[in-house]
C-alpha positions in Angstrom: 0.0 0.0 0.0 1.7 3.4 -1.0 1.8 6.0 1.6 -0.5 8.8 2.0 1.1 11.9 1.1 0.6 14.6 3.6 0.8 18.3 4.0 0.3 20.5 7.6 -1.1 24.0 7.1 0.3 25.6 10.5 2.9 22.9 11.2 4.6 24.7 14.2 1.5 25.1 16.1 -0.2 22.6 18.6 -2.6 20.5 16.3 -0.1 20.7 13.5 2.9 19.2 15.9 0.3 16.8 17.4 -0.1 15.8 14.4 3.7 15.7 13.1 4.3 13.2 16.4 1.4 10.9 15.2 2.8 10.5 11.6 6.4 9.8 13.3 5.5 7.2 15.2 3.3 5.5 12.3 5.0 2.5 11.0 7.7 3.7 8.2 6.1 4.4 4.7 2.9 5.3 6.1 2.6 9.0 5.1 5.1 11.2 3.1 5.3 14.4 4.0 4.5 17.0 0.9 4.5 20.5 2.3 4.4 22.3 5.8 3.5 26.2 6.8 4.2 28.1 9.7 3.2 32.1 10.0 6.7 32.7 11.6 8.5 30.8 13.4 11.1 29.9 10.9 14.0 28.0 12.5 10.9 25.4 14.5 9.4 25.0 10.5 12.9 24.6 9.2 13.6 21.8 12.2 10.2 19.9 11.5 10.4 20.1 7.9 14.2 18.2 8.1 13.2 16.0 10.4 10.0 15.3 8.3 11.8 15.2 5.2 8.9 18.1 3.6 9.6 18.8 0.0 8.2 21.9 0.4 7.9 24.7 3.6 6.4 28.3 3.7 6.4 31.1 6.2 3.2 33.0 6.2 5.6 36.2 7.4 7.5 37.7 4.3 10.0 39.5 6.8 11.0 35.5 8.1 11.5 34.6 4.7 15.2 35.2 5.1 15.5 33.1 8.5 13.6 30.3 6.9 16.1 30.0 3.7 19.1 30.1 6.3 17.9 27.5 8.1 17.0 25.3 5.2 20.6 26.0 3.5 22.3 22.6 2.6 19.3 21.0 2.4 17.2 20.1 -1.1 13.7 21.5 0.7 12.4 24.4 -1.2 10.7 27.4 0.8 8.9 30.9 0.5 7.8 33.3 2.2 4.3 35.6 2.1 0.6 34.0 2.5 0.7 33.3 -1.4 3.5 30.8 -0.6 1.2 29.2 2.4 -1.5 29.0 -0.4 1.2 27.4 -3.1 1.8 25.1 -0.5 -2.1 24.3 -0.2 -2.3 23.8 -3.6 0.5 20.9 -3.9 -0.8 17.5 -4.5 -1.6 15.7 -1.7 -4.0 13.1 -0.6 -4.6 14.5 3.0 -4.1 18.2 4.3 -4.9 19.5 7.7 -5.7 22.9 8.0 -4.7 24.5 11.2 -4.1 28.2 10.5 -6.1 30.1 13.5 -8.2 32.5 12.5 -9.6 33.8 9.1 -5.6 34.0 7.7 -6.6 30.2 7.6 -9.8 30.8 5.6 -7.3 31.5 1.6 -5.6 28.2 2.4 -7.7 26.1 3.2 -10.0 26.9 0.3 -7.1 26.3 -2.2 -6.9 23.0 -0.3 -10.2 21.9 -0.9 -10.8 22.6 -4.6 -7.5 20.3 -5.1 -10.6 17.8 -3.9 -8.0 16.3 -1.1 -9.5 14.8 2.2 -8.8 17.9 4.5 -9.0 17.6 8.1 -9.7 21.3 9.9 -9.2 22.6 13.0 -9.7 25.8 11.5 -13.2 27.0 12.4 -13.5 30.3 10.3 -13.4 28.8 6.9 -17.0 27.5 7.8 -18.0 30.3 10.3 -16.9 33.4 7.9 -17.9 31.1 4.5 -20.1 28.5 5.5 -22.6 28.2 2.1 -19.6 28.7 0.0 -17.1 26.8 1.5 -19.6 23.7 1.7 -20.4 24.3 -2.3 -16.7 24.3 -2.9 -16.3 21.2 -1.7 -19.2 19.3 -3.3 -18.0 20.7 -6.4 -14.3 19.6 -5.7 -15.1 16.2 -4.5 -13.0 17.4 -1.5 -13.6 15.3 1.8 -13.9 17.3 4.8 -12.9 16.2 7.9 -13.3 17.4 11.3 -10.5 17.7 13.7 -11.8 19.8 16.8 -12.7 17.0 19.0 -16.7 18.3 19.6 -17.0 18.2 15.9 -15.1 14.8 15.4 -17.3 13.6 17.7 -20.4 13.9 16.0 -18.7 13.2 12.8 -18.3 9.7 14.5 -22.4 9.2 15.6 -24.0 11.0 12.9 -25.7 8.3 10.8 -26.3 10.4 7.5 -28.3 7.1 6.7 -30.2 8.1 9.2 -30.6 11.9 9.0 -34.3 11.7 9.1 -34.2 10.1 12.6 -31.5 12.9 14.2 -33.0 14.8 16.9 -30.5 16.8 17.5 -27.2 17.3 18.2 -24.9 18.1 21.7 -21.6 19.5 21.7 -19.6 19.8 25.3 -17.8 22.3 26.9 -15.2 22.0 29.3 -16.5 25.5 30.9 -13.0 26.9 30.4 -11.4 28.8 34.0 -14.4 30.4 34.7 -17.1 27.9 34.9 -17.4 28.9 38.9 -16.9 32.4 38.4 -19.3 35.4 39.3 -19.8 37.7 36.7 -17.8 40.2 39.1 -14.6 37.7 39.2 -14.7 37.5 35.6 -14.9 41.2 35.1 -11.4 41.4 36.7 -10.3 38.5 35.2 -6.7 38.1 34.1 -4.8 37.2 30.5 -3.0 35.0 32.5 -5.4 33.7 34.7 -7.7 33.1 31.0 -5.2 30.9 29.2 -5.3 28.9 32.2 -7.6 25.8 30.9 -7.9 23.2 33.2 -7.7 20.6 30.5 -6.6 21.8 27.2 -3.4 22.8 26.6 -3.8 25.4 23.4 -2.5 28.7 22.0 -3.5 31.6 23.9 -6.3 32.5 21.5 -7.9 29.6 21.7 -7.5 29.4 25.2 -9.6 32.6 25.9 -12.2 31.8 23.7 -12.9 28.8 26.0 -13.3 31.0 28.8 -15.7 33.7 27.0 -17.4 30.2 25.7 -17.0 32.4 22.1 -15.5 29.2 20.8 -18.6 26.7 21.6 -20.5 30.1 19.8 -18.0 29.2 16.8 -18.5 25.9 16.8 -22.6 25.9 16.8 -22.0 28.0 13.6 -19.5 25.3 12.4 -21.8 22.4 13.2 -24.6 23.8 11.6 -22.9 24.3 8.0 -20.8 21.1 8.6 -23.8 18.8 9.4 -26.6 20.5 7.8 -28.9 21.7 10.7 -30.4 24.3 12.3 -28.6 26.5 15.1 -31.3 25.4 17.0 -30.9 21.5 16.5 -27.6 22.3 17.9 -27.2 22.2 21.6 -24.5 22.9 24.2 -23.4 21.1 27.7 -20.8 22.0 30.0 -18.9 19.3 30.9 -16.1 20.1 32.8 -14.7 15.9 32.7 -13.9 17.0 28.8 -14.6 12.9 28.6 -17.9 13.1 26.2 -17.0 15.0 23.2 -20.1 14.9 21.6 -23.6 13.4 21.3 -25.8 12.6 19.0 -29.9 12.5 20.2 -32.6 10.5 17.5 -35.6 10.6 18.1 -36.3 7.2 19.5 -34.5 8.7 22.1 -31.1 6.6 21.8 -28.1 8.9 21.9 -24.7 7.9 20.5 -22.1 9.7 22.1 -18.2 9.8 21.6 -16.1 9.2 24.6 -12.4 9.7 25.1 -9.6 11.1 27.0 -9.1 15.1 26.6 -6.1 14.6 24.0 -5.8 16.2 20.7 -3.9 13.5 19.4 -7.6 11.3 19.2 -9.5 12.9 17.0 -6.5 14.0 14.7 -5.9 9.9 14.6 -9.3 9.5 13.4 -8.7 11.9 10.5 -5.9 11.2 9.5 -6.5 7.3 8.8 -10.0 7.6 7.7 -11.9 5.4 6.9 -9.2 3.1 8.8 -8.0 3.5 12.7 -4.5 4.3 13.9 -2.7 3.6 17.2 -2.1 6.6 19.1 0.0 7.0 22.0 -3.2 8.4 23.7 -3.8 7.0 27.3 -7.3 4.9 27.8 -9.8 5.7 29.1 -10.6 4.3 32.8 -14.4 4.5 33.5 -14.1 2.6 36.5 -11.6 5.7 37.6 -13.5 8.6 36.4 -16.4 7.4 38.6 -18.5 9.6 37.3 -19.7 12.2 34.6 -21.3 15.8 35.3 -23.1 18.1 33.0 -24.9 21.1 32.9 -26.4 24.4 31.4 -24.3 27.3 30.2 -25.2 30.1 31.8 -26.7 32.3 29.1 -25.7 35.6 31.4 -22.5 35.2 32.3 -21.6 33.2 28.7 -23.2 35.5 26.3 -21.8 34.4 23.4 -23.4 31.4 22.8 -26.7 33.7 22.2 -24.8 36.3 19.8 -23.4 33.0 17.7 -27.3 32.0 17.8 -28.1 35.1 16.6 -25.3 35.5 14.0 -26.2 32.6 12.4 -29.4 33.1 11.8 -28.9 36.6 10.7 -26.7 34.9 7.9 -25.3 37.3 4.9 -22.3 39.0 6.7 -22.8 38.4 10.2 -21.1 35.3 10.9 -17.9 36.9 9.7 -18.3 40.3 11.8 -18.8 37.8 14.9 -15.4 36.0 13.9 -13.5 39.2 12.6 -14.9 41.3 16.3 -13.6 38.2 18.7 -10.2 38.0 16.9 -10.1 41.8 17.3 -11.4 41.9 20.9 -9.4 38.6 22.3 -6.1 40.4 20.7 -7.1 43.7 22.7 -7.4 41.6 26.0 -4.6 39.6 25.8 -2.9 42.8 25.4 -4.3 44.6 28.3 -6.5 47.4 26.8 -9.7 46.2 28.2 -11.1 43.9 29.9 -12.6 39.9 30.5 -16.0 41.2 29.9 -15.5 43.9 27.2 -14.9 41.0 24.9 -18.3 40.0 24.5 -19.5 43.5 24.5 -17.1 44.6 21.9 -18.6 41.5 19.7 -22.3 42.7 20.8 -21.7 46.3 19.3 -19.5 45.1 16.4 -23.0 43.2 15.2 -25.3 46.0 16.0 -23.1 48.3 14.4 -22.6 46.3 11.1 -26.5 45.8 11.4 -26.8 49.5 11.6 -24.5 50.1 8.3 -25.2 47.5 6.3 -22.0 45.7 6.5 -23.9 42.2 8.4 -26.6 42.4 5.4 -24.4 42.0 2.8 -24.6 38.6 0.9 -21.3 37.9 0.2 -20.7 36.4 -3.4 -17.8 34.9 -3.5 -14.3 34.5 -1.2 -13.2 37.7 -1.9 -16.3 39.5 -0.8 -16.3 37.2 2.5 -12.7 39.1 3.2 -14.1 42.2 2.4 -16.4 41.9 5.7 -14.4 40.5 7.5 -12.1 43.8 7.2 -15.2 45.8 7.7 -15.8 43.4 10.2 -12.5 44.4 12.1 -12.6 47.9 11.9 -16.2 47.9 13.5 -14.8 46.1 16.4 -11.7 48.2 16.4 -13.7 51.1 16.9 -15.7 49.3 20.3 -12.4 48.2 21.6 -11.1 52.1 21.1 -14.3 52.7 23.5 -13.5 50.7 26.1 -9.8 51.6 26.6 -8.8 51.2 30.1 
């Protein structure tokens, strides 16, 4: 059996080098590695891409474009610099790509990814929260598989019978609850950067990390669901489960529910895409039932975890909204990890970005096509630029 070629879109970060160790320690000639990006850490992509054996390697960062060809020198692996290199990258043949570029810089790449018609696995969740209708289309129309890599998606992707779809109730993602789950809405208001990277069972990029604790992320992923698996936002429900054990459930309406059970590690549901249809051993430890003892769950709280609502309610706005409610998080998580405003403001600065592109006419635009879908997201930006300017501390 010839090995499945391979390429990482954001190699150097933690789902791309989770899934770097799970190709290593496949048996030899299992995947060949085609083509790996980074946005700037040159020497790290340089290292992986050696020790990988990567034809191909591309820095998202012109200005590291220099470091990156030092690094390389001696070697036969040929690399660029700028985001139309990460997108030359995505355009190499390859049977499987993952797409794990944060944020909409992932949303170019991945697209050029797709209409190759390759199986890609995506832990990016913009391309189908900024792009949903068109990124689906593209992919019919490419024959491109999509796989899902963030484990609440995975999840479902496992229990949802598509034979089935008549008899699907409804689907459950979990939450972990983030650092905040016990938090007054006083606490959180003097929350810390510090103290909100903190997960207590993740370990992710700071980003990431945040959105957890403003829940914005399980508001990005109710968007995701809904393009990814066809159904209404409000098919699509939401538990905290601070265990991070059940990653997903799947109701019918016999009232059977399938659920997906596993230990809180990345390195699962990357497995699952990357061998699918088969299974690969993973390094992953078991699950313990018999340990856990137990399983809790519960009800966001819609007051102190507003975003779920505004993801609700930028969904079913459609047209531009969905991307203003990406572009105004990215905006306001940057300004609070920074220090100019606060826990709370994040949400808030989301809130106004959506009135304001209501107001406007920026959220009713339709976008037509990729480019236009960038276009708001920029508007999208400077709306929320202009709340985060507001609440300056």
């Amino acid at each position: 059996m010839s090995a499945r070629t391979v390429t990482i879109l954001g190699a150097t970060g933690s789902v791309g080098r989770a899934t770097l160790d799970l190709i290593e320690r496949a048996p030899d000639g299992a995947f060949d590695v085609v083509a790996l990006t980074a946005n700037s850490q040159a020497e790290d992509l340089a290292q992986l891409a050696i020790r990988t054996r990567a034809k191909f390697c591309a820095v998202a960062d012109p200005e590291a474009g220099g470091a990156l060809d030092t690094a390389l020198q001696g070697t036969s692996i040929r690399s660029a610099a700028g985001p139309d290199a990460v997108c030359e990258a995505a355009r190499m043949s390859a049977d499987w790509v993952m797409a794990a570029i944060v944020g909409a810089a992932g949303l170019p790449p991945t697209l050029e990814a797709v209409r190759q018609g390759a199986a890609v696995a995506f832990a990016n969740k913009e391309a189908l929260v900024c792009a949903g209708d068109l990124f689906m289309t593209a992919a019919r129309e490419a024959g491109a598989r999509l796989l899902p890599v963030d484990s609440e998606h995975n999840a479902i992707f496992q229990a949802f019978d598509e034979q089935q779809r008549a008899g699907i109730r409804q689907i459950i993602l979990t939450a972990s609850g983030g650092p905040f789950r016990d938090w007054s809405l006083e606490q959180m208001g003097q929350a810390s950067p510090a103290q909100a990277v903190a997960h207590p069972t993740w370990s992710m990029g700071a980003k990431i990390s945040v959105d957890s604790a403003t829940m914005m992320n399980k508001g990005l992923e109710i968007i995701e669901a809904c393009h990814l698996f066809g159904l209404p936002q409000t098919d699509v429900d939401v538990l905290v489960h601070p265990e991070s054990i059940v990653h997903g459930l799947v109701e019918y309406v016999d009232g059977g529910m399938l659920a997906q059970l596993g230990m809180p590690d990345m390195r699962t549901p990357i497995a699952h895409a990357l061998a699918w249809p088969d299974r690969l051993e993973t390094p992953v430890e078991r699950l313990d039932l018999a340990r856990l003892s137990q399983l809790t769950f519960e009800a966001p709280d819609p007051v102190r975890f507003p975003a779920l609502g505004l993801a609700r309610a930028a969904f079913d706005a459609g047209r531009g909204a969905p991307a203003i409610f990406n572009a105004a998080n990215e905006v306001a998580v940057a300004a609070f990890l920074n220090g100019q405003i606060g826990f709370l403001d994040i949400a808030a600065c989301v809130s106004d970005s959506l009135e304001r592109g209501e107001a406007d006419g920026v959220a009713s635009v339709q976008p037509s096509g990729f480019e236009a879908v960038l276009d708001v997201d920029r508007q999208g930006r400077r709306l929320a630029m202009d709340a985060v300017k507001q609440r300056v501390r």
